[in-house]
C-alpha positions as CSV (number, residue, x, y, z in Angstrom):
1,X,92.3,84.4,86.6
2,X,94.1,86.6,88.8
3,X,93.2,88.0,92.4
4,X,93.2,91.8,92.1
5,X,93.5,93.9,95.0
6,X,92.1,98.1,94.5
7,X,93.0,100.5,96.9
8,X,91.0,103.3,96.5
9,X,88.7,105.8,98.5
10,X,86.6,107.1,95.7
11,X,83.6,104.7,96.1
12,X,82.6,105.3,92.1
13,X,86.1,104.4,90.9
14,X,86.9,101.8,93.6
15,X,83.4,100.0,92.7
16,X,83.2,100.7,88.9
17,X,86.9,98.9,89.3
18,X,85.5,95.9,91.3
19,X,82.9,95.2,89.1
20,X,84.8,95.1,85.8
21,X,87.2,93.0,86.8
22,X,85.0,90.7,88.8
23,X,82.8,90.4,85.1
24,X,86.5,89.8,83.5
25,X,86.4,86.6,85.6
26,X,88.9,87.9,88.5
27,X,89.0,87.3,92.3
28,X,88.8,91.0,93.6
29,X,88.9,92.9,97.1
30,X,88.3,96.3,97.4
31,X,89.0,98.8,100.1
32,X,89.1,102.7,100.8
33,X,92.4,102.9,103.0
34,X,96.0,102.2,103.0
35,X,95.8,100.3,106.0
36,X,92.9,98.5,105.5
37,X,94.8,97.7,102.0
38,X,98.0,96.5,103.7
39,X,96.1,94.6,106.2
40,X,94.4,92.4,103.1
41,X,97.4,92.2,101.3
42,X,99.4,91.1,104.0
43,X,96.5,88.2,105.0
44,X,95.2,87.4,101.4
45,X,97.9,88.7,98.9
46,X,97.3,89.3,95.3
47,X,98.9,89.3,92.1
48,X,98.5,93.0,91.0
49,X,96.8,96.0,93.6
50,X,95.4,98.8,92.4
51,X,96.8,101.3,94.2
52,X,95.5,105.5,94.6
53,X,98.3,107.2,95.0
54,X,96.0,109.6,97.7
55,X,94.6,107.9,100.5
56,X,92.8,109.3,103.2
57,X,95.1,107.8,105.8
58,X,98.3,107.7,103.9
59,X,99.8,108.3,100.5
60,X,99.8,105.7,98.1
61,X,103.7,105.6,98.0
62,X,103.7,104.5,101.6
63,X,101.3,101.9,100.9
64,X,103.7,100.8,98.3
65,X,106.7,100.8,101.0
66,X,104.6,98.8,103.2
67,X,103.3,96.2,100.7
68,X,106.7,95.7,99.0
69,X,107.7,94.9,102.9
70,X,105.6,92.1,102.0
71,X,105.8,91.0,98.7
72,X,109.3,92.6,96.9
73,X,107.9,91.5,93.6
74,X,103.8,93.0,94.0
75,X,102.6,94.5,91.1
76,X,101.1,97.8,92.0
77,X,99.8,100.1,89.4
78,X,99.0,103.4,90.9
79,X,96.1,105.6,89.8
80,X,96.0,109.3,90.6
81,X,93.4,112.4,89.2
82,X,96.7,114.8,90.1
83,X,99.1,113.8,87.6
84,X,102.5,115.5,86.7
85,X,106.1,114.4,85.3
86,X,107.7,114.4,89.5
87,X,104.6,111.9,90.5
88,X,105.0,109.7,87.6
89,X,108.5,109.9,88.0
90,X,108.4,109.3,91.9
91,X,105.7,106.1,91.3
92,X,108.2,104.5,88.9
93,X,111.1,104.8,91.5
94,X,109.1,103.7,94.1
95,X,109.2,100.4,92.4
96,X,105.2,100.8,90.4
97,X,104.6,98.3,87.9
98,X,102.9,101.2,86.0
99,X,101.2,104.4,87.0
100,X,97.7,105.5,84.9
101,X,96.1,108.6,85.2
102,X,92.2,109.1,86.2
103,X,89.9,109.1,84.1
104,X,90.2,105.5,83.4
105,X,90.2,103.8,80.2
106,X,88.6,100.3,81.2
107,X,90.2,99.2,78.0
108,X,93.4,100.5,78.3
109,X,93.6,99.2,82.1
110,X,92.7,95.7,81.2
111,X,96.1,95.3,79.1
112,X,97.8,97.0,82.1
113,X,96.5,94.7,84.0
114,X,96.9,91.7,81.6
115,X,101.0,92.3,81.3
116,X,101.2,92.5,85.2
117,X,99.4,89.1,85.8
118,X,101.3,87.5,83.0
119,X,104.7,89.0,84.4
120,X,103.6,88.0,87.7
121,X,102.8,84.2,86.7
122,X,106.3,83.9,84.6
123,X,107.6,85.0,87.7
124,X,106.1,82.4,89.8
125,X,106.5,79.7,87.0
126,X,110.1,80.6,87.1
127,X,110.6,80.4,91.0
128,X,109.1,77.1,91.2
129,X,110.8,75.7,88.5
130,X,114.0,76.6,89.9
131,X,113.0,75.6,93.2
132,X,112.1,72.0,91.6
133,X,115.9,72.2,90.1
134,X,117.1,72.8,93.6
135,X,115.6,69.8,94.8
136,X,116.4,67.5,92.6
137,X,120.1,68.6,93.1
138,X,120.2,67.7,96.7
């Protein structure tokens, strides 16, 4: 299973979060700031964050900035209660894997969730294998 990072400062959502996906057999850490997201993400990683697009100490689009710094290829799939067509358009060109609107669908999530950790492992399958290739070649 995959190692899920929320970044969230509504305590219900951020724990209602955790707890699915720790019952869905995944590795989860869960914070209320951007920085304290950052700071795990930058010492632990993870294969998809859960990201709120407002933070108290910083929007979720700089959190995004800062953890694409990191990791070009993190999956982040922003949540936000104050949704219109310039934020969804502004998380997508941010470089969001997806962008889902509060309330969540548990349901729904899971798939969102399922298609970035799937991605996300093709991706490393496919770096690794053509890292082996390299290898063999010199």
């Amino acid at each position: 299973m995959a190692k899920i990072l929320i970044i969230d400062d509504d305590d219900s959502n951020r724990e209602s979060l955790e707890l699915y996906f720790l019952e869905e057999g995944h590795q989860v850490i869960a914070v209320a700031s951007g920085e304290k997201g950052i700071q795990k993400f930058s010492e632990e990683g993870a294969e998809v964050v859960i990201l709120d697009i407002r933070l108290p100490d910083m929007d979720g689009f700089m959190v995004l900035k800062r953890l694409k710094e990191i990791d070009p290829e993190v999956k982040a799939i922003m949540i936000t209660a104050f949704h219109d067509d310039q934020t969804i358009k502004k998380a997508i060109e941010s470089g969001a894997y997806s962008y889902v609107k509060k309330p969540i669908d548990l349901y729904e999530f899971e798939s969102v969730v399922s298609r970035a950790v799937k991605e996300d492992t093709l991706l490393q399958k496919k770096s690794s294998s053509i890292g082996s290739i390299a290898s063999i070649k010199s």
